[in-house]
C-alpha positions in Angstrom: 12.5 -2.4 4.0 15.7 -1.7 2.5 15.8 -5.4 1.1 12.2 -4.8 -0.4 13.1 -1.5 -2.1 16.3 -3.5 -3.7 13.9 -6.0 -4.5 11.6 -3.7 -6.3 14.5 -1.5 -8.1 15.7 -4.4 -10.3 11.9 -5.7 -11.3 11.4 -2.2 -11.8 14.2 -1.0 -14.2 14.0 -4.7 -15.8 10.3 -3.9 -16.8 10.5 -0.6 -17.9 13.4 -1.6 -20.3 11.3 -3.9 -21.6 8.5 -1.5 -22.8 11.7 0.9 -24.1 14.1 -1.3 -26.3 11.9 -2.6 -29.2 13.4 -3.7 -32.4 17.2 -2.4 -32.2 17.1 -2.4 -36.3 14.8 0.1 -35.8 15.9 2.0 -33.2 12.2 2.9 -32.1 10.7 3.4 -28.5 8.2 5.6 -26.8 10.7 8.8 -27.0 11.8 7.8 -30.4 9.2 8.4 -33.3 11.9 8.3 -36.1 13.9 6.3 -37.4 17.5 6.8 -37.5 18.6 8.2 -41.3 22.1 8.3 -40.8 23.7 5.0 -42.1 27.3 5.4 -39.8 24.4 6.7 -36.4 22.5 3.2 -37.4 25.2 0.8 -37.4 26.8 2.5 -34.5 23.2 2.0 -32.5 22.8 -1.3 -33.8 25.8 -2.7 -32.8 25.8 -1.1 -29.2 22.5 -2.4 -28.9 23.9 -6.4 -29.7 26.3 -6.5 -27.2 26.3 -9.3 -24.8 28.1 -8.4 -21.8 26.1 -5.8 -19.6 29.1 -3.7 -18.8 30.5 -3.5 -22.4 27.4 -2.9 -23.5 26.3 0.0 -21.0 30.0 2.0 -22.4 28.9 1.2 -26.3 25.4 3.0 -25.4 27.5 5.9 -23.7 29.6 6.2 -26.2 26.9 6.4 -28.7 25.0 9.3 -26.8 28.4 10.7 -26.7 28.8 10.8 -30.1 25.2 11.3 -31.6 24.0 13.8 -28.9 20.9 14.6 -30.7 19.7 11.1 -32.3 16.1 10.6 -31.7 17.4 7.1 -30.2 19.3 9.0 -27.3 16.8 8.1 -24.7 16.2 4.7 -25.6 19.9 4.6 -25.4 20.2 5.7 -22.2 17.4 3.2 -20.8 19.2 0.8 -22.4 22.2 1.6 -20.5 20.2 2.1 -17.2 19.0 -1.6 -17.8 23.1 -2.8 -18.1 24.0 -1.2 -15.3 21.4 -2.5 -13.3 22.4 -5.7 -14.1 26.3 -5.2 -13.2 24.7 -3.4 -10.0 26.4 -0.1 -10.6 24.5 2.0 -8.6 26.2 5.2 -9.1 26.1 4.8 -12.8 22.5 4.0 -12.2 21.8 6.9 -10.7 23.8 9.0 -13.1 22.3 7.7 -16.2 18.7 8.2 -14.4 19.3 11.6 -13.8 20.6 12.2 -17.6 17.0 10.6 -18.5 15.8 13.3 -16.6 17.1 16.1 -18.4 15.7 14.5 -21.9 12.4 13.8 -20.3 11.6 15.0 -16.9 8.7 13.2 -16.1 10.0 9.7 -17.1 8.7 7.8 -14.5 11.1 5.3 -14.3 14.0 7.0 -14.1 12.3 9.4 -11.0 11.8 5.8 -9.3 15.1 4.6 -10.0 16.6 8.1 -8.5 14.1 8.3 -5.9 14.8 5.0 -4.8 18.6 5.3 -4.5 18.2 9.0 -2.4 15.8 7.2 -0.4 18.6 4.6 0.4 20.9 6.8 1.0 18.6 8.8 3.5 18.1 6.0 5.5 22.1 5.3 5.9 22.3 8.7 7.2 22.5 11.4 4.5 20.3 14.0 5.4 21.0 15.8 1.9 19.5 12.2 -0.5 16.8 11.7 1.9 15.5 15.5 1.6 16.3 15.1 -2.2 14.2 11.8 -1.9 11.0 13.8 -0.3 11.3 16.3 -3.2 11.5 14.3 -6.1 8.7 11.7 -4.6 6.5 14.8 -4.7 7.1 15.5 -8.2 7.0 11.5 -8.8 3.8 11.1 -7.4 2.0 14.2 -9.9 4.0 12.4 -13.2 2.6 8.8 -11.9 -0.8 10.5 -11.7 -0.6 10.9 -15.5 1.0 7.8 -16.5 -0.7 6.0 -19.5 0.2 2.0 -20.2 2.3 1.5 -22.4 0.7 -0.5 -25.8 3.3 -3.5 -25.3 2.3 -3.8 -21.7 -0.3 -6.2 -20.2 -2.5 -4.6 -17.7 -1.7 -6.9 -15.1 1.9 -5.6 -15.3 1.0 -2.0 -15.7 -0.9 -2.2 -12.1 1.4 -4.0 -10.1 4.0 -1.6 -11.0 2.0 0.9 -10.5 1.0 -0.1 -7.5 4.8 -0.4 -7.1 5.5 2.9 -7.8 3.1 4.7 -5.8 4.2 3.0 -2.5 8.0 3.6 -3.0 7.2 7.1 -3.8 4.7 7.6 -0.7 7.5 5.7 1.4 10.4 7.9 0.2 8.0 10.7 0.8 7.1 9.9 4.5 10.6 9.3 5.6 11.6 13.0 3.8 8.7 14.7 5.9 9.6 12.6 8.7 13.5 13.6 8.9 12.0 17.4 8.5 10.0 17.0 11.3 6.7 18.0 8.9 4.3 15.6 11.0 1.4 16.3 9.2 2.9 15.6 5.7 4.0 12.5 7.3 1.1 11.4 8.0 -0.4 11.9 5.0 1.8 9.9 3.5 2.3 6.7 6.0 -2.3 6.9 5.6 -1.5 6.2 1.8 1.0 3.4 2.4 -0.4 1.5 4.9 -3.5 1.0 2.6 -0.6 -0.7 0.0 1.6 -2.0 2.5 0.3 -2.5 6.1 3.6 -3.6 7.4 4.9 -2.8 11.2 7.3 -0.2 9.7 4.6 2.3 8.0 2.4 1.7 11.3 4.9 2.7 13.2 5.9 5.4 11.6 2.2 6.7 11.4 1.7 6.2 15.0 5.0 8.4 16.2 4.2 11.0 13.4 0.7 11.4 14.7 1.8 11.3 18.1 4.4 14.2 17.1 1.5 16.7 16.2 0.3 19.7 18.2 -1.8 19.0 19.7 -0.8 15.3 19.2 -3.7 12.4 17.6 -4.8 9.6 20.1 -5.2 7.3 16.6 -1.3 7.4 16.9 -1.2 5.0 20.3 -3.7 2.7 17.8 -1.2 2.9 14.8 1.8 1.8 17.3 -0.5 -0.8 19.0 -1.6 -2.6 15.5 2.3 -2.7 14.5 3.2 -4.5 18.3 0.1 -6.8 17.3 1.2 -7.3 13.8 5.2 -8.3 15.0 3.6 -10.4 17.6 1.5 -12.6 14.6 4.7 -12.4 12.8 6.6 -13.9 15.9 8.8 -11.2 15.7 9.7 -11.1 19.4 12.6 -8.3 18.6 10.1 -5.8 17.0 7.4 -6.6 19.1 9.3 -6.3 22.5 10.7 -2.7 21.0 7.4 -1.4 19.7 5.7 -2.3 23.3 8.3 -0.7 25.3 8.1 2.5 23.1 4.3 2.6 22.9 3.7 2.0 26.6 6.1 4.5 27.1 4.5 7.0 25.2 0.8 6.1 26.3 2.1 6.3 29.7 3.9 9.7 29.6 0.2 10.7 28.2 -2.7 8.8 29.7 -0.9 8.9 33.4 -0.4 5.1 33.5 0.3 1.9 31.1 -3.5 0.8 31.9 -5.3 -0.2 28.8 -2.7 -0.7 26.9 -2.8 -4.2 26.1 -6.3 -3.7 25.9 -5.7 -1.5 22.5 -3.4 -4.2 21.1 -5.5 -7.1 22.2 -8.5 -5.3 19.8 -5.7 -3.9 17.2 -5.1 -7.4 16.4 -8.5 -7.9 15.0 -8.8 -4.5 13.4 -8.1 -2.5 10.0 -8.2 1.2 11.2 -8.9 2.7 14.9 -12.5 3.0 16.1 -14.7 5.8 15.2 -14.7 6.5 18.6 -11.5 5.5 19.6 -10.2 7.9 22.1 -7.3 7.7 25.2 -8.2 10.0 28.2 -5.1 12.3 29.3 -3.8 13.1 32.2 -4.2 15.6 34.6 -1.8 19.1 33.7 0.5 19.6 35.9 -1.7 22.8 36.8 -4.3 20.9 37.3 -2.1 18.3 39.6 -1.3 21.3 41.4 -4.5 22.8 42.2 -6.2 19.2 43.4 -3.6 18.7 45.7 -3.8 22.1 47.4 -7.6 21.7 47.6 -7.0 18.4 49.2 -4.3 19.5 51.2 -6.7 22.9 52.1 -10.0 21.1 53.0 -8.2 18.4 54.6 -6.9 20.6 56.9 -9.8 23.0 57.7 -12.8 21.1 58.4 -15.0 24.5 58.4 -13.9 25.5 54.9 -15.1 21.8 53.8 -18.6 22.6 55.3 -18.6 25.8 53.6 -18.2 24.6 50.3 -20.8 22.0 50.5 -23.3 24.8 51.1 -23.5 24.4 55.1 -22.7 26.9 58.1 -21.5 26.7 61.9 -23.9 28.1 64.6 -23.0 27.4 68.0 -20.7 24.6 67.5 -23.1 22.8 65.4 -23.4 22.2 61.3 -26.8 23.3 59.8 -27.7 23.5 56.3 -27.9 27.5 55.4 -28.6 30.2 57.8 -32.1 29.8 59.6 -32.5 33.6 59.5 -32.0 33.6 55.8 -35.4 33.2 53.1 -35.1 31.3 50.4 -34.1 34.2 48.1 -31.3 35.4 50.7 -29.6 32.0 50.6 -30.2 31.8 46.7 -28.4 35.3 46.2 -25.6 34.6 48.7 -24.9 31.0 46.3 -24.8 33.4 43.1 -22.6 35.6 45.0 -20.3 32.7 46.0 -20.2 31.5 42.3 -19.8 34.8 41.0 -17.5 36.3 43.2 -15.7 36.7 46.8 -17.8 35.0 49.2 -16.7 36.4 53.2 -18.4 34.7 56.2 -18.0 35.9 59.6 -19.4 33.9 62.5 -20.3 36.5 65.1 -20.3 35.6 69.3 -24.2 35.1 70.8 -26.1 37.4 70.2 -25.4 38.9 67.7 -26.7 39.3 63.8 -24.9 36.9 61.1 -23.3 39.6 58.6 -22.9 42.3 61.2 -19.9 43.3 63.8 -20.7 43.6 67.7 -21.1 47.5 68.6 -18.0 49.1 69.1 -15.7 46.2 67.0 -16.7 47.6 63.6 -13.4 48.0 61.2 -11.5 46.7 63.9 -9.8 43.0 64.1 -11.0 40.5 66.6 -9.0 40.1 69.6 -9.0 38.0 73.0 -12.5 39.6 73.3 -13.9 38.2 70.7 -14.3 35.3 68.2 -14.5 35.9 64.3 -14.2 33.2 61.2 -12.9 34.3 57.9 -13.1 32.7 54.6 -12.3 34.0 51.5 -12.8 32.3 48.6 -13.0 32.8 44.6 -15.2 31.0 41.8 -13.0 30.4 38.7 -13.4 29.5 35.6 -15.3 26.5 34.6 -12.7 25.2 31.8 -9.0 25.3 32.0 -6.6 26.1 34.7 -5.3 29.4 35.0 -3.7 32.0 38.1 -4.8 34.8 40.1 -2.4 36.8 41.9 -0.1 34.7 41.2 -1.4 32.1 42.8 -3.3 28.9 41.1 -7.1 28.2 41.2 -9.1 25.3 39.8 -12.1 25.2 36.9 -14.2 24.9 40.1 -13.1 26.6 43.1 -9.8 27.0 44.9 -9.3 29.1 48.0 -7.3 32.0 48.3 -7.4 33.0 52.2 -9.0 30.9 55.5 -8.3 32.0 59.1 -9.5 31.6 62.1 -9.4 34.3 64.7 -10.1 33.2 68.5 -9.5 34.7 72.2 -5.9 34.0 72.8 -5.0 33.8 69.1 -3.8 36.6 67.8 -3.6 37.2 63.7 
């Protein structure tokens, strides 16, 4: 990446000199509508313009700014200069003279490259300060680009590609600012753009982790990080690939519960330009939601009656029967709303006696070595998410609360 940007500074300042220096005898460019009057400003301008060597002639240009601080041929002066010292590969005087351009004309686009390009350099060694300077001024790159006309003395050809140019160094400086800020959704803005200009395993990747960053996070991500792993893997770029795998599985595992499927998404990744429509990764169980199916398994597991009761049968006389014989249809469809609604109490009585009612004489009282009673106590919850009651858990269906089982001989 860094190689490419290098790449792209010198073609860049090279052909935006080009369109600038015109005719030095006539000290004219696109910021320079007059020509220079003064005899002793001409000859000084013309002869800064003729010289040879890059550094000498990047100090003659200096020197004439110096001197003729309001010359209408300051700024071609100055891009002049930017053009010499690109040459000699004097970055900080680069930068320097890009940011005087900036004072003169603050929407010159290729100075804003030029000074985006070296923040966005520095950002990536490290400085937090150049990268954040680099998001900011690719913001305000990106609205001057928007209104950028073509120079006459440029072919279109050229005025696309650097265009073209432009727009993804500005959207790449832009992304990593947003990135380093930890503004996700800028991010991903930006990497969307870039990936349409440059669909290289950097900007997927960073478009995968940025969407895989927001809350709540964007399943495309595991896609984004999949089509770079399939994109170092045509590129037999074992290094990136190997890296990009281990972090993606990583991250699909940590969400989906499991690396299944993975290969799967960058098997078809390979073959595609952009996620599925439908594209989707199924998450997890919560940890709440962990939590409640392994009490209920651990629960109904362990009490064989509370299984029965939840699947809607009863125990009468040591035997399973669906519903309560004594019951009409509307009793037993009343008792189910009751169950779903609220707290649902069954009591199994000794012989004899009637189902929802205590033997003579046992009423309020609990059931001793005389007797035998069956409690359950149960609660519907709600039907989406995962939530507590009395400080205890209970499930979208239904979790129990309380089961015991009172006997002769078994005291509560």
């Amino acid at each position: 990446m860094k190689k490419l940007l290098l790449v792209f500074l010198l073609v860049l300042t090279t052909v935006a000199i080009a369109q600038n220096s015109g005719q030095p005898a006539n000290a004219s460019g696109p910021a320079n509508s007059k020509s220079i009057q003064d005899p002793a400003e001409f000859a000084m301008y013309d002869s800064a313009c003729h010289v040879t060597d890059p550094a000498q002639k990047a100090a003659a240009l200096e020197a004439f700014v110096a001197r003729y601080p309001n010359s209408t041929a300051k700024l071609a002066s100055l891009l002049l200069a930017l053009e010499a010292y690109q040459q000699i590969g004097n970055q900080e005087k680069l930068q320097g003279t890009a940011k005087h351009i900036l004072e003169i004309d603050p929407n010159n686009v290729t100075a804003l490259a030029l000074d985006v390009v070296l923040n966005y350099m520095k950002g990536e060694a490290g400085d937090a300060a150049a990268a954040s300077a680099a998001g900011a001024e690719a913001q305000r790159a990106l609205q001057a680009l928007a209104s950028w006309q073509k120079p006459e003395e440029m072919p279109q050809a050229e005025y696309d590609a650097k265009r073209k140019n432009m727009t993804a160094v500005f959207n790449t400086a832009g992304g990593f600012a947003s990135l380093q800020s930890a503004d996700y959704a800028s991010a991903r803005g930006y990497y969307l753009k870039l990936i349409e200009l440059d669909p290289s395993i950097v900007n997927y990747r960073r478009l995968g982790f940025a969407d895989l960053q927001l809350n709540p996070l964007d399943v495309n991500g595991f896609w984004y990080l999949a089509k770079a792993e399939a994109i170092a893997q045509s590129q037999n770029d074992k290094a990136s690939a190997q890296q990009i795998a281990a972090d993606g599985k990583d991250r699909y595992r940590r969400y989906h519960g499991s690396s299944d499927g993975w290969d799967q998404i960058v098997s078809a990744a390979a073959t595609q330009a952009s996620p599925a429509p439908d594209f989707t990764v199924k998450a997890k169980p919560t940890e709440c939601e962990q939590g409640v199916a392994a009490a209920r398994r651990r629960r109904l597991g362990a009490d064989p009656l509370s299984s029965r009761l939840l699947s809607g049968s009863q125990t009468r006389g040591g035997e399973d029967v669906a519903g309560n014989p004594g019951q009409t249809k509307e009793q037993r469809s009343r008792q189910a709303r009751i169950s779903r609604k609220g707290h649902l109490r069954h009591r199994r009585q000794p012989a004899g006696g009637d189902h929802g009612e205590e033997p003579a004489g046992q009423q309020g009282r609990p059931a001793g070595r005389s007797g035998k009673t069956i409690r359950l106590t149960a609660r519907a919850g709600h039907r989406d998410g995962c939530g507590r009651h009395g400080g205890r858990l209970y499930s979208p269906a239904l979790s129990i609360h309380h089961a015991e089982w009172r006997s002769p001989g078994i005291q509560p």
